[in-house]
C-alpha positions as CSV (number, residue, x, y, z in Angstrom):
1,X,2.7,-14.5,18.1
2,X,2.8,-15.7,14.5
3,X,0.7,-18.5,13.7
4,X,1.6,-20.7,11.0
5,X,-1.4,-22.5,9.2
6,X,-0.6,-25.7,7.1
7,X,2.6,-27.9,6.3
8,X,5.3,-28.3,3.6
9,X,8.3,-26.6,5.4
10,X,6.3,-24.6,7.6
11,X,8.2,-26.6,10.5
12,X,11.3,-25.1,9.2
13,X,10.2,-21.9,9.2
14,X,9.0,-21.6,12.5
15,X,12.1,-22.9,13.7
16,X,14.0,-19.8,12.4
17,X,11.5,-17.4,13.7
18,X,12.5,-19.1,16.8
19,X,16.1,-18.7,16.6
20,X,15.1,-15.4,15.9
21,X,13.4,-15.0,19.2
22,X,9.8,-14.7,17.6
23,X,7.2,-16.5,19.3
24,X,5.1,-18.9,16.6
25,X,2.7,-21.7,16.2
26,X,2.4,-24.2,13.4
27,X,-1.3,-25.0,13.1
28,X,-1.7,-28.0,10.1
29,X,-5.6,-27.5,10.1
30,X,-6.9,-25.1,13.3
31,X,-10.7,-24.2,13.8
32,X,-11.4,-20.4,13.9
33,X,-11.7,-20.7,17.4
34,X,-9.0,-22.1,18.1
35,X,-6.3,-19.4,16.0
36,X,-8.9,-16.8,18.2
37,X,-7.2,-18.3,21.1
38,X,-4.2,-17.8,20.2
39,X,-4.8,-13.8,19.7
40,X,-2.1,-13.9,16.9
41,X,-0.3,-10.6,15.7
42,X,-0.2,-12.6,12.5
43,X,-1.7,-15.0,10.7
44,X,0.5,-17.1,7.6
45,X,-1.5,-19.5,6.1
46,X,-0.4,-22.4,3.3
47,X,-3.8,-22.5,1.4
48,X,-2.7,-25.9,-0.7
49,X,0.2,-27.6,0.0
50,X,1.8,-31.0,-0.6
51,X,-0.6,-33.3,0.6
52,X,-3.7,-31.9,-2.1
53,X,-1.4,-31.3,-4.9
54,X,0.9,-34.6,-4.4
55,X,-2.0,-36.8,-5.5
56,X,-3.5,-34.0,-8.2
57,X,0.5,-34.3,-9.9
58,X,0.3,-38.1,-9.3
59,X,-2.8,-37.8,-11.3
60,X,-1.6,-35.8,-14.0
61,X,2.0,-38.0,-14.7
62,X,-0.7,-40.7,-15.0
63,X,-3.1,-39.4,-17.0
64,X,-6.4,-39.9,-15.3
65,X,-9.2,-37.5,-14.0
66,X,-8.3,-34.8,-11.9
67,X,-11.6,-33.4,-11.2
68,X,-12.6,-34.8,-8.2
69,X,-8.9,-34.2,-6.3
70,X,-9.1,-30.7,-7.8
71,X,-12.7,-30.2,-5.8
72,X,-11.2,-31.9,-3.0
73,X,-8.5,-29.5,-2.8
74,X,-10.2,-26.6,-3.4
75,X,-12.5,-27.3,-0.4
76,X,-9.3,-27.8,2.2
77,X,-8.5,-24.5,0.9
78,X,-11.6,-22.8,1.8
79,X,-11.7,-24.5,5.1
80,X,-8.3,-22.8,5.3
81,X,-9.5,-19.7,4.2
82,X,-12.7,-19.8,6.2
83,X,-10.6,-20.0,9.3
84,X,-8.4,-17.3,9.3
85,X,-10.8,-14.8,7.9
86,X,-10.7,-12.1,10.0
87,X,-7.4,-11.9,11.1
88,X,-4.5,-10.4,10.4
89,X,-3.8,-13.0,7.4
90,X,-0.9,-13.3,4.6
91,X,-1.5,-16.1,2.3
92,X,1.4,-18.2,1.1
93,X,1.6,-17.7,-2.3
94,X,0.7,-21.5,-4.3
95,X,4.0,-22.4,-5.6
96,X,3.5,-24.1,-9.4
97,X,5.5,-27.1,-10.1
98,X,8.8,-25.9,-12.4
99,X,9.9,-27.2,-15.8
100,X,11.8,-30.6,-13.7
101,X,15.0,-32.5,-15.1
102,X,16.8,-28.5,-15.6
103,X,14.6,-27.6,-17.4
104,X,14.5,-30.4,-20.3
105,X,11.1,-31.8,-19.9
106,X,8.1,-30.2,-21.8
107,X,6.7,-29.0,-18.3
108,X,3.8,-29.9,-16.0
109,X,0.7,-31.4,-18.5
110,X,-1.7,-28.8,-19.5
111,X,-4.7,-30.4,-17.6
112,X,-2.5,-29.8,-13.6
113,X,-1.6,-26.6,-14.6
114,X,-5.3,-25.5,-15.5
115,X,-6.2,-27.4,-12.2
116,X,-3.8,-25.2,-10.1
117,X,-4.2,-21.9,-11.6
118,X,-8.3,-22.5,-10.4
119,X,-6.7,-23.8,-7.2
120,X,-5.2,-20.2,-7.4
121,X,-7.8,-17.7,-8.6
122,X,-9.5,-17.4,-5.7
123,X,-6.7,-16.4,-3.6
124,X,-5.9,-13.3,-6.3
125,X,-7.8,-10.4,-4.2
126,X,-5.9,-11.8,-0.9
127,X,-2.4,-10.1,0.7
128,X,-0.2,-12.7,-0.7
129,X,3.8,-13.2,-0.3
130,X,5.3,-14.8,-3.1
131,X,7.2,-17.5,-1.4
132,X,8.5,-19.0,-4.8
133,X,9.7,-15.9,-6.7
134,X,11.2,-14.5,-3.0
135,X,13.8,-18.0,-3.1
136,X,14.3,-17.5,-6.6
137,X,15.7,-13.5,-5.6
138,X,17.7,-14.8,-3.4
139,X,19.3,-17.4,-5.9
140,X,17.9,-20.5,-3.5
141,X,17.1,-23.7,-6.4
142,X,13.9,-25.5,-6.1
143,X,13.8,-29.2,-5.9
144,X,11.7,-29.5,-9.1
145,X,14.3,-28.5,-10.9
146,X,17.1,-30.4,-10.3
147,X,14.8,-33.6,-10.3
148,X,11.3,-33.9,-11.9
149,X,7.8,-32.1,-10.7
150,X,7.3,-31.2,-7.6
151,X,5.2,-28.6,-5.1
152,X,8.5,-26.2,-4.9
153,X,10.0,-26.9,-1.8
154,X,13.8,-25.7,-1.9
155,X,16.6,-28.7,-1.7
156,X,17.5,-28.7,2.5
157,X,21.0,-28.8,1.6
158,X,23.5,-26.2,-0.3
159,X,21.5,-25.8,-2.8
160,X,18.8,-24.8,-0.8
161,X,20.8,-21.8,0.7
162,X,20.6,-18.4,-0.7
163,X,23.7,-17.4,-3.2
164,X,23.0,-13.7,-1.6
165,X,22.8,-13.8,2.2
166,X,23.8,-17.2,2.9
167,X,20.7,-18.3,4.9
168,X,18.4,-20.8,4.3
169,X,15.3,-20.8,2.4
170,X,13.3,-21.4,5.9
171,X,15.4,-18.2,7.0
172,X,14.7,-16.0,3.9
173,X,11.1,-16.8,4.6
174,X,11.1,-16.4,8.0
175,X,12.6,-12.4,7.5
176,X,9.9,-11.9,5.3
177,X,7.1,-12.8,7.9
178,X,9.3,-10.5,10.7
179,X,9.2,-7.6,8.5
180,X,5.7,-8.0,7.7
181,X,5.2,-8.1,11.8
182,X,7.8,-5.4,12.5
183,X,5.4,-3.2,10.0
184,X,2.6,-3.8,11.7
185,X,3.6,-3.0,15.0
186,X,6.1,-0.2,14.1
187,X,4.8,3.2,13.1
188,X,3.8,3.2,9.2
189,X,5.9,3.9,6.4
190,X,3.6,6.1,3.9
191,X,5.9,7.8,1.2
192,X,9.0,6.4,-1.1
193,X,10.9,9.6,-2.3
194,X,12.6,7.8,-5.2
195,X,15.8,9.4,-7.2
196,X,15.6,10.0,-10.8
197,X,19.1,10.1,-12.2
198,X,20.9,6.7,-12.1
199,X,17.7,5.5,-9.8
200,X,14.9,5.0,-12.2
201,X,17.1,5.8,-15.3
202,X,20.3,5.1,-16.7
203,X,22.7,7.9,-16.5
204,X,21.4,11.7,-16.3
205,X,17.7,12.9,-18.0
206,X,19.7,16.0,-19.3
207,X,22.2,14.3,-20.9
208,X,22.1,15.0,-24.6
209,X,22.0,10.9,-25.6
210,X,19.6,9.9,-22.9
211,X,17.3,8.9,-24.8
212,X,19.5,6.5,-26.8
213,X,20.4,5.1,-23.3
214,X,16.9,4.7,-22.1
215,X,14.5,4.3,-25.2
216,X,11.6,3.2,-22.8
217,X,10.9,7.2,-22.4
218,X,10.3,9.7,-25.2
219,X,10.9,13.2,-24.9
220,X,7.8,15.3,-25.4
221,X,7.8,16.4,-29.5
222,X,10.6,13.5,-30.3
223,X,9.8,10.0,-32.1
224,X,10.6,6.8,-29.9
225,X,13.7,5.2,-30.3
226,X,13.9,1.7,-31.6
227,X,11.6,-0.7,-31.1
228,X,9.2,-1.0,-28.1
229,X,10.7,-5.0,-27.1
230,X,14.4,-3.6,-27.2
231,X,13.7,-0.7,-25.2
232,X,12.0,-2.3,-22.5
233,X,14.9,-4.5,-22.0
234,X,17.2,-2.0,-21.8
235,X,15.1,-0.1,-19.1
236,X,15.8,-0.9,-15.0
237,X,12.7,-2.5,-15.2
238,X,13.0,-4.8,-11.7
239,X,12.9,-1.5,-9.7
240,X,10.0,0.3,-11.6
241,X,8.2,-3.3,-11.2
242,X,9.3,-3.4,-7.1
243,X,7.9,0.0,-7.0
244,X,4.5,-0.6,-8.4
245,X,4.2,-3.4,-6.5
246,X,4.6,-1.5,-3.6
247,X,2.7,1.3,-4.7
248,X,-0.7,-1.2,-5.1
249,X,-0.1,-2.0,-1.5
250,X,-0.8,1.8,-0.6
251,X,2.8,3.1,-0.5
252,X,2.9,6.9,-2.0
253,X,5.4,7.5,-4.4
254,X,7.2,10.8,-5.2
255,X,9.9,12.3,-7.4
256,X,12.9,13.7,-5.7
257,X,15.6,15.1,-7.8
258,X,18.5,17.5,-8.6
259,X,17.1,18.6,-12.2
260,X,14.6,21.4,-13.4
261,X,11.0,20.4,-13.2
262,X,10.1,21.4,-16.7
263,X,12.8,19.7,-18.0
264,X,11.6,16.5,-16.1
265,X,8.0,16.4,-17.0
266,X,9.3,16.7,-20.8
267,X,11.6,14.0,-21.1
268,X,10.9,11.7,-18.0
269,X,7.8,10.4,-20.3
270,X,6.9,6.7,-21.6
271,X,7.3,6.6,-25.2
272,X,3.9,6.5,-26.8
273,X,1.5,3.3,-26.1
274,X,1.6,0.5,-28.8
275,X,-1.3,-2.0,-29.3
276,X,-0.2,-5.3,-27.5
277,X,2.5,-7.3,-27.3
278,X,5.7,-5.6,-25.6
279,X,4.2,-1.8,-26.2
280,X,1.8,-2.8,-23.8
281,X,3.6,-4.1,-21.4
282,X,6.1,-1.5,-20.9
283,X,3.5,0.8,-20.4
284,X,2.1,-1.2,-17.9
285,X,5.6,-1.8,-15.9
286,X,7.7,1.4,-16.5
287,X,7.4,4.5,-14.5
288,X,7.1,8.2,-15.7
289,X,6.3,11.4,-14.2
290,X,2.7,11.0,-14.1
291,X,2.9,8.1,-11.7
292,X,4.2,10.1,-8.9
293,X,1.7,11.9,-6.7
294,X,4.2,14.7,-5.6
295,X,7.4,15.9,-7.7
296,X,10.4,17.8,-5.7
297,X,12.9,19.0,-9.0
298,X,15.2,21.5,-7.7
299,X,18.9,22.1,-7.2
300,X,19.7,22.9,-3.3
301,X,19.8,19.7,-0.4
302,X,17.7,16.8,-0.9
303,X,16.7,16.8,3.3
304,X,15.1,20.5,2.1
305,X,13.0,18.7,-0.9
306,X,11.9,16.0,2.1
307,X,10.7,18.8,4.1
308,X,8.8,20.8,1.5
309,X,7.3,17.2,0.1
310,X,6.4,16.3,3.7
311,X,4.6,19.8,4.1
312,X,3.0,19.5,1.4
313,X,1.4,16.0,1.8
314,X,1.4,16.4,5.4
315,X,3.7,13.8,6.6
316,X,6.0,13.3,8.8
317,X,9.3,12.7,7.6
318,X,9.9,9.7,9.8
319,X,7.4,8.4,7.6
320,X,9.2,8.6,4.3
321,X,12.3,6.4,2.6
322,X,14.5,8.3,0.4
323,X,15.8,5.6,-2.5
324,X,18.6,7.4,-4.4
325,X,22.0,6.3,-5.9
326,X,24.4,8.6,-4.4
327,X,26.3,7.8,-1.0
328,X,26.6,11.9,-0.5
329,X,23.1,12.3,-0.7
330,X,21.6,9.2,1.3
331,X,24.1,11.2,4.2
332,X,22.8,14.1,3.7
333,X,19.4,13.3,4.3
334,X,19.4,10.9,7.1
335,X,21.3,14.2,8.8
336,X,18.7,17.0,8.2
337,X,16.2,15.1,6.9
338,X,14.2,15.2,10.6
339,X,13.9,11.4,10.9
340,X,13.8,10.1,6.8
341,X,15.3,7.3,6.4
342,X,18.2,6.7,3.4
343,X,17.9,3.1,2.0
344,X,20.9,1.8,0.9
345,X,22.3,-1.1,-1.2
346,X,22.2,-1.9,-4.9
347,X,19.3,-1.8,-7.2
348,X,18.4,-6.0,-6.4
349,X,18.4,-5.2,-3.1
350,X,16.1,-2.7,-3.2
351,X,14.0,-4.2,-5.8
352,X,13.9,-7.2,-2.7
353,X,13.6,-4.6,0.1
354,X,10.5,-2.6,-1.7
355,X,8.9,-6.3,-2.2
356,X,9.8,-7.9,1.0
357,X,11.5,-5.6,3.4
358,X,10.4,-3.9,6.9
359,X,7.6,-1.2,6.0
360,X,7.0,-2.3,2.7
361,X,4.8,-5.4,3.3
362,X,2.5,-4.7,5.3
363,X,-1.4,-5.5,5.2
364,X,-3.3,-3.3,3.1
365,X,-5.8,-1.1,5.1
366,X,-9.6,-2.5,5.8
367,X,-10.8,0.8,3.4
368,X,-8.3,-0.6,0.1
369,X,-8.8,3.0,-0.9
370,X,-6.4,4.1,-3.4
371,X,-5.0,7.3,-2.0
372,X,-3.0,8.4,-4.9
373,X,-5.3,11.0,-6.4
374,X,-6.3,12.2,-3.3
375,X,-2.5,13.6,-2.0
376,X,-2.1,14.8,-5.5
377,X,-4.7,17.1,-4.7
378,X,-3.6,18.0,-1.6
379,X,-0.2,18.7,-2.8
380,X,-1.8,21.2,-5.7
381,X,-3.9,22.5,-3.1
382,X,-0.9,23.0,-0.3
383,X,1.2,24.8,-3.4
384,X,-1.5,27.0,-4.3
385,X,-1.7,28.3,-0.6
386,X,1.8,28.3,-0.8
387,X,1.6,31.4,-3.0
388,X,-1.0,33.1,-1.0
389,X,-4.1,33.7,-0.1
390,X,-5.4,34.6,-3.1
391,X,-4.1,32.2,-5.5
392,X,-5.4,29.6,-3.0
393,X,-9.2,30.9,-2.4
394,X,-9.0,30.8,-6.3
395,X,-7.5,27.3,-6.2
396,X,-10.4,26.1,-4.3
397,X,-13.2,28.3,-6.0
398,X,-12.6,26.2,-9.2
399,X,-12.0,22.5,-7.4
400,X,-15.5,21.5,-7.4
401,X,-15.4,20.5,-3.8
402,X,-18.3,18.4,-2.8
403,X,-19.0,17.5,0.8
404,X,-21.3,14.8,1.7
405,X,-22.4,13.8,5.3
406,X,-24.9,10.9,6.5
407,X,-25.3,9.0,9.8
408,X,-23.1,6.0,9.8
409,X,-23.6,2.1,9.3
410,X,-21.9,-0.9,10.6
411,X,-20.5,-1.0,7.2
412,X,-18.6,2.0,7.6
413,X,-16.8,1.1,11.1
414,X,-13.8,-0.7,9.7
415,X,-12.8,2.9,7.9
416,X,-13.8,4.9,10.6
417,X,-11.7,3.0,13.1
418,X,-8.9,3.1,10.2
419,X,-9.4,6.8,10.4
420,X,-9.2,7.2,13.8
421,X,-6.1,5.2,13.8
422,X,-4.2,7.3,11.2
423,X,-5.6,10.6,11.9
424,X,-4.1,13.1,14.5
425,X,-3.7,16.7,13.6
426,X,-7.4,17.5,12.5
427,X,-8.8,16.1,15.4
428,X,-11.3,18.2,18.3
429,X,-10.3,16.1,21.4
430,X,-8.3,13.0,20.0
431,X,-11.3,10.5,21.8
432,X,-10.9,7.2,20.1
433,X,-14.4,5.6,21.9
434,X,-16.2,5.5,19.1
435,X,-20.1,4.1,20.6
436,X,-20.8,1.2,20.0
437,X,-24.6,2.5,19.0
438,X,-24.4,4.5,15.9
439,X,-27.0,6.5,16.2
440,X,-25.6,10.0,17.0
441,X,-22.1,9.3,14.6
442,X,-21.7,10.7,11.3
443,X,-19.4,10.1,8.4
444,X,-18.3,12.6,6.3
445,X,-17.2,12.1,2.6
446,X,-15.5,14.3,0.3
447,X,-14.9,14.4,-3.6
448,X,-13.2,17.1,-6.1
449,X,-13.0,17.1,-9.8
450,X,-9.2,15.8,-9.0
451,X,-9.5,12.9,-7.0
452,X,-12.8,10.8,-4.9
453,X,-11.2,11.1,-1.4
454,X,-13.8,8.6,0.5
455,X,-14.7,8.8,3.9
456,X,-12.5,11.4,5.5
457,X,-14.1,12.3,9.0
458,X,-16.7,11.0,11.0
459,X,-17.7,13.2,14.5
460,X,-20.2,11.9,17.2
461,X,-22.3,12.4,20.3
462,X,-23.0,10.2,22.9
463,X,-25.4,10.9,25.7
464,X,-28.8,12.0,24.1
465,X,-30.2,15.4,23.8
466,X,-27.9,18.3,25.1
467,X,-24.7,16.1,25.1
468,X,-21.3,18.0,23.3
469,X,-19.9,16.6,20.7
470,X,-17.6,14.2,21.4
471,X,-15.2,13.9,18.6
472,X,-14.7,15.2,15.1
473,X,-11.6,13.8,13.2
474,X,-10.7,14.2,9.8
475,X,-7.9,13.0,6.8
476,X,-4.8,15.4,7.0
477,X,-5.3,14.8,3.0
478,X,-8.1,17.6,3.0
479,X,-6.6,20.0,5.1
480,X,-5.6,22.2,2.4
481,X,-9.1,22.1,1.1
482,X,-10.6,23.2,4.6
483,X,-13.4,21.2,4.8
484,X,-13.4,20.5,8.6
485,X,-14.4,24.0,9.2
486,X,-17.9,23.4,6.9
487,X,-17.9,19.6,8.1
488,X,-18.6,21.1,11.7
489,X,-20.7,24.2,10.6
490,X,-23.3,21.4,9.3
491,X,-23.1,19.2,12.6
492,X,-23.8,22.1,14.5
493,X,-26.7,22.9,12.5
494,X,-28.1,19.4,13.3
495,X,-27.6,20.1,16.9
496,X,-28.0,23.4,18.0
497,X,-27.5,23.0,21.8
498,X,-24.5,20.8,21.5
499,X,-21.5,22.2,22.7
500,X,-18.4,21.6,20.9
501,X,-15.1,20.7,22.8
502,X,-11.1,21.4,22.0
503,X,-9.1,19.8,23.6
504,X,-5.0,20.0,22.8
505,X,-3.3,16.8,22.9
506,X,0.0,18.2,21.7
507,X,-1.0,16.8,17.9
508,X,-4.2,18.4,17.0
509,X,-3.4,22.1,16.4
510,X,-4.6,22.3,13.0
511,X,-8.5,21.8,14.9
512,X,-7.5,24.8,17.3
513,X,-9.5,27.1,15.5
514,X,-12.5,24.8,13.8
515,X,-14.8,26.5,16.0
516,X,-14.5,29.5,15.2
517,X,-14.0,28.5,11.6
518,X,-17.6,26.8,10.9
519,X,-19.1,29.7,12.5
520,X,-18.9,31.6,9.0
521,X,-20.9,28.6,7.8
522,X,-20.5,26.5,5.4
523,X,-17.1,27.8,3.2
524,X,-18.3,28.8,-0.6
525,X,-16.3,26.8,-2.2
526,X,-18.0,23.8,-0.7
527,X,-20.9,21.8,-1.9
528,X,-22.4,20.5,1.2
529,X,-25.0,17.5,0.4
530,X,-26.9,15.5,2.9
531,X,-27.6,11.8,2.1
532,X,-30.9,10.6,2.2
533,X,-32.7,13.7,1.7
534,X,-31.1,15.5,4.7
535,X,-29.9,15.7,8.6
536,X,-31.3,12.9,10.6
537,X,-33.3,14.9,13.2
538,X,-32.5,14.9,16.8
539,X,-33.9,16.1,20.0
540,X,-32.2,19.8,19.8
541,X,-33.5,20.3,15.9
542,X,-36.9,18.7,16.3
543,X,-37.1,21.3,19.6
């Protein structure tokens, strides 16, 4: 069930989720308690919509005071807001009125446009889908610009139909909200393996004039070509931009490509930053090689790269999308590449799949942790046990691994149930009952001088003194760095008695040997720390 909270064409669009045979609700104004009722998978909600801004433009055309219809709107907005906190919520994205009359007036006066940009700051933090720049994608006309201002409802009739697909604008909309539902339900989609050559750059980064092609990137020990405004235009800037947007909403990115991984690191580079203006915003847009949390340069099958990126990161491959130019390649991959899947389609449509598409738009998860640095550090730490024991105790010696462990809080819940959600290899028994009384669980976060990982495991008890431990479940993203084993060593510590379950669930055989792991203590190259001046006592320590 999607439940759709306000008006201005929110009729339509439940009519093709309909057609589309996905149950839906339009709500105008609902209580809490009553969307509760409903149990909605998915909550769409139209914070302002025509009949708050109708009479703030009516206003404005006029001249008088908007201040007392701005207040007014803003408080329908939080009652909005209020009510669908909570849930599983996407916000409409506030549509500003266009230019009107094609574009010949001198655009909305100053005083409506400051009064819906404060309509709009408040919603800036909040999962939003931009409803007005997804018509404009798909070449669909707004109303206010054929006529004079308006809210930005699309014309119902041809014009009103995207120039792309055909569908209407209710029906563009209406994909999006699926594809935000399909993610949801559907396992998650975690990595974007992106293609260098003819992907995120025009031609081939060892051709001899790429740099004249793509002045946006500088070669490491060569001046910039041109000017910073010409080379940003001449970049593929709506991909980078689709990227980054989906990259913010947790999406890993990695490099995948047939060149030599020196040679990429040295000329896949932003030319250097320049003070405002354009400089700054190509570095703010474009991609380079440091943007990526994993890179694959080599020259045998792309499906191989997948595997080694996937090992390395520890993900499955049916949780990664390849994006790459070449027909041969995409085939390739969705053959050996043990469940990956190839994206097709041209540039604008994968600039609108990355922004809009199935796995891509999702809700962000409750913790908002950016998990970037942390895989980087995984994948330095998987390649340095790559090459051996040695290299990898080394590795480790010099991360500057810092353990910390407390009991939990109610604050910490949301994360912990994210954890247990997303976690499955580094887990003792795979027991998801997390106790509703906190008092024997404890959380577990971990830092390095790469990357603040958060909370990565949390492990409990329930049943008083002398009861095993129930669970322990940690991030796959510290594997490498084997912390579980010292995690345990200290939990044992605390309780002395407690035995400590494995149980195989046909996921969890990285755990298999935790036991005997934390019985060499706590590993050396860990600093373990204890919050709040040590382990909360129990009934086995205290005896």
């Amino acid at each position: 069930m999607i439940a759709l909270v306000g008006g201005c064409g929110l009729e339509a669009v439940a009519e093709a989720l309909r057609a589309a045979g996905q149950p839906c609700a339009v709500l105008p104004d609902p209580s809490a308690a009553a969307l509760a009722a409903l149990d909605p998978a998915l909550v769409y909600v139209d914070p302002v919509d025509g009949a708050q801004l109708g009479p703030l433009m009516a206003a404005a055309l006029a001249g008088r005071p908007l201040d007392a219809l701005r207040a007014a709107a803003a408080a329908h907005r939080d009652r909005r807001l209020a009510a669908t906190a909570g849930l599983p919520r996407l916000v409409r994205g506030l549509r500003r009125p266009p230019m009107g009359a094609f574009g010949l007036l001198e655009g909305p006066p100053p005083a409506l446009t400051a009064a819906i940009e404060a309509l709009a700051a408040p919603l800036a933090g909040l999962r939003t889908l931009d409803v007005q720049g997804l018509w404009a994608r798909h070449g669909i006309i707004e109303d206010g610009v054929l006529y004079t201002i308006g809210h930005g409802e699309p014309d119902r009739g041809a014009l009103g139909t995207s120039r792309r697909t055909g569908q209407s604008a209710a029906e563009v909309e209406a994909g999006a909200l699926a594809a935000v539902l399909a993610g949801l339900r559907g396992p998650p989609l975690k990595l974007l393996a992106v293609d260098l050559d003819n992907t995120l750059v025009y031609g081939e980064i060892a051709d001899p004039g790429f740099s004249t092609r793509n002045p946006a990137w500088c070669p490491e020990g060569e001046a910039p070509v041109g000017a910073a405004e010409a080379a940003l235009w001449m970049a593929p800037r709506g991909l980078h931009e689709a990227l980054r947007a989906a990259a913010a909403r947790g999406l890993l990115l990695a490099l995948v490509t047939r060149n030599d991984p020196a040679l990429v690191r040295r000329r896949f580079r932003r030319r250097p930053p320049e003070a405002g203006g354009v400089g700054a915003w190509l570095e703010a847009l474009l991609l380079d090689h440091t943007d990526f949390v994993a890179i694959e340069a080599s020259f045998g099958p792309k499906s191989a790269a997948i595997h080694r990126l996937c090992a390395g990161l520890g993900l499955h491959p049916s949780a990664v999308a390849l994006l790459d130019d070449s027909p041969a390649e995409r085939a390739e991959v969705e053959a050996n590449g043990g469940g990956c899947a190839a994206w097709d389609g041209s540039a604008d449509e994968l600039r609108e799949r990355l922004l809009t598409g199935l796995g891509t738009n999702g809700l962000p998860a409750p913790s908002g942790i950016d998990r970037a640095p942390s895989y980087r550090s995984r994948a330095l730490s998987a390649a340095a046990a790559a090459a051996g024991e040695g290299a990898h105790r080394a590795f480790l010696m010099g991360l500057e691994l810092r353990l910390e462990l407390r009991r939990a809080t109610a604050g910490d819940r949301p994360r912990v149930l994210e954890l247990l959600a997303r976690s499955h290899q580094l887990r003792l028994t795979g027991d998801d009952a997390l106790p509703a009384d906190l008092g024997e669980v404890y959380v577990m976060f971990a830092r390095d001088r790469l990357a603040d990982h958060g909370l990565v495991g949390v492990a409990w008890r329930a049943g008083g003194p002398g009861a095993p431990w129930a669970e322990l479940a940690m991030s796959c993203r510290v594997l490498p760095q084997r912390l579980a084993g010292s995690a345990l060593a200290a939990l044992r510590a605390v309780a002395p008695g407690a035995a400590v379950p494995y149980r195989s669930n046909g996921r969890n055989g990285a755990a298999a040997g935790l036991l005997e792991e934390s019985a060499a203590g706590v590993a050396p190259w860990v600093q373990l720390v204890w919050a709040e001046g040590g382990p909360a006592p129990s009934a086995e320590a205290a005896e």
